[in-house]
C-alpha positions in Angstrom: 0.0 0.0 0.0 1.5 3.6 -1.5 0.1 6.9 -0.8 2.0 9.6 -2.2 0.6 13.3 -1.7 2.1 16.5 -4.0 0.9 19.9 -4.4 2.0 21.6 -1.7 3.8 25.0 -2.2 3.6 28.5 -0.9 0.5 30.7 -1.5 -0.9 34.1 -0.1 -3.6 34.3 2.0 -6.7 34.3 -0.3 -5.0 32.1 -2.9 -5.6 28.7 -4.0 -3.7 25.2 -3.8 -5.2 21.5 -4.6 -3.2 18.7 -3.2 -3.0 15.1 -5.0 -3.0 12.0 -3.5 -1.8 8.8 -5.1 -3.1 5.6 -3.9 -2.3 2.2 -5.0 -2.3 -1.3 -3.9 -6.1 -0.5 -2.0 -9.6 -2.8 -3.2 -10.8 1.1 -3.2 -14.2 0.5 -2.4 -13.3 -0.4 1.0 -11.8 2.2 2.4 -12.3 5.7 3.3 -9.8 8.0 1.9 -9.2 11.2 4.2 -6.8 14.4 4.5 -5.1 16.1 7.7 -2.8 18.3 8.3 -0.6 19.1 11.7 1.1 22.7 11.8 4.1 22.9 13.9 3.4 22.8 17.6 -0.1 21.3 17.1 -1.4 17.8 16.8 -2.2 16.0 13.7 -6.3 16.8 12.9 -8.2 15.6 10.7 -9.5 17.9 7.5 -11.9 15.8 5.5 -12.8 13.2 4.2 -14.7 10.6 0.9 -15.3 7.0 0.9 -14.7 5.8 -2.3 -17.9 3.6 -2.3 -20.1 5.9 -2.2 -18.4 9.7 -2.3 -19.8 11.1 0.8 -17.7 14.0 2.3 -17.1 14.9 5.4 -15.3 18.4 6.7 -13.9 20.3 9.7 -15.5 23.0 10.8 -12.6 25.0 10.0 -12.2 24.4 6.3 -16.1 24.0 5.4 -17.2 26.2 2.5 -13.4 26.4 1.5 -12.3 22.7 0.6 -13.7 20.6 -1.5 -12.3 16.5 -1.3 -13.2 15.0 -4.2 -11.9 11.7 -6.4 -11.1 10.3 -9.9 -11.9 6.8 -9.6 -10.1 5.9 -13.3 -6.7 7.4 -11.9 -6.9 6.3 -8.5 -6.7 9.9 -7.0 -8.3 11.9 -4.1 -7.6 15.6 -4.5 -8.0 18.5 -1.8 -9.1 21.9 -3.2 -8.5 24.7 -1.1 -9.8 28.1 -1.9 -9.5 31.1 0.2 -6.8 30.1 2.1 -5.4 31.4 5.7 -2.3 31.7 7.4 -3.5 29.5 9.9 -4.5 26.5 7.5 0.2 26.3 7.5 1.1 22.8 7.9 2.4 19.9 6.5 -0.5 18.0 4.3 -1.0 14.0 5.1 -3.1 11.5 2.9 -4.5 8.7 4.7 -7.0 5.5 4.4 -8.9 3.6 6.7 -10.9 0.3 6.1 -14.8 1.2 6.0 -14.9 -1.7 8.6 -12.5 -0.1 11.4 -12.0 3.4 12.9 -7.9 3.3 12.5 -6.5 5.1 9.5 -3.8 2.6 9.1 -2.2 3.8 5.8 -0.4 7.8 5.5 1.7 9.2 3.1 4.4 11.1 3.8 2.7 14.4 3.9 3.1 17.7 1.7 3.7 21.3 3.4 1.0 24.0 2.7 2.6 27.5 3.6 0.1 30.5 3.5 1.7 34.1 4.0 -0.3 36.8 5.3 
């Protein structure tokens, strides 16, 4: 099992940036494919979130209205829009999966810093 996360970068506050994350070597339909992030200092939280059987989202509070999870089943990719960015949405970017069946995200990619300037 691979995830591999890219689009991170560095953006003004306002801008735009969609992260990518690569999966492969999941039976997709069984597992829940969600982003978080942890800023430096902070614990890792969770951001949101689309089970790839049937492509219901979840969000924080913090990034409703601004970030949009979505998925392209033919490539085997889950993307994270994020519009209207913030200084405080900083930090580094994970990808991770979890079996419908258990609460554990047991798979994470190595993560992908998002660095908003004011």
């Amino acid at each position: 099992v691979q995830l591999v996360e890219s689009g991170g970068g560095l953006v003004q506050a306002g801008g735009s940036l969609r992260l990518s994350c690569a999966a492969t070597g999941l039976r997709f339909e069984d597992y829940a494919i969600a982003w978080f992030r942890q800023a430096p200092g902070k614990e890792r939280e969770f951001v949101a979130r689309i089970n790839w059987s049937d492509s219901n989202t979840y969000y924080a509070d913090s990034v409703k209205g601004r970030f949009t999870i979505s998925r392209d089943n033919a490539k085997n990719m889950v993307y994270l829009q994020m519009n209207s960015l913030k200084p405080e949405d900083t930090a580094v970017y994970y990808c991770a999966a979890r079996n419908l069946g258990s609460a554990k995200y047991s798979y994470w990619g190595q993560g992908t810093q998002v660095t908003v300037s004011s």
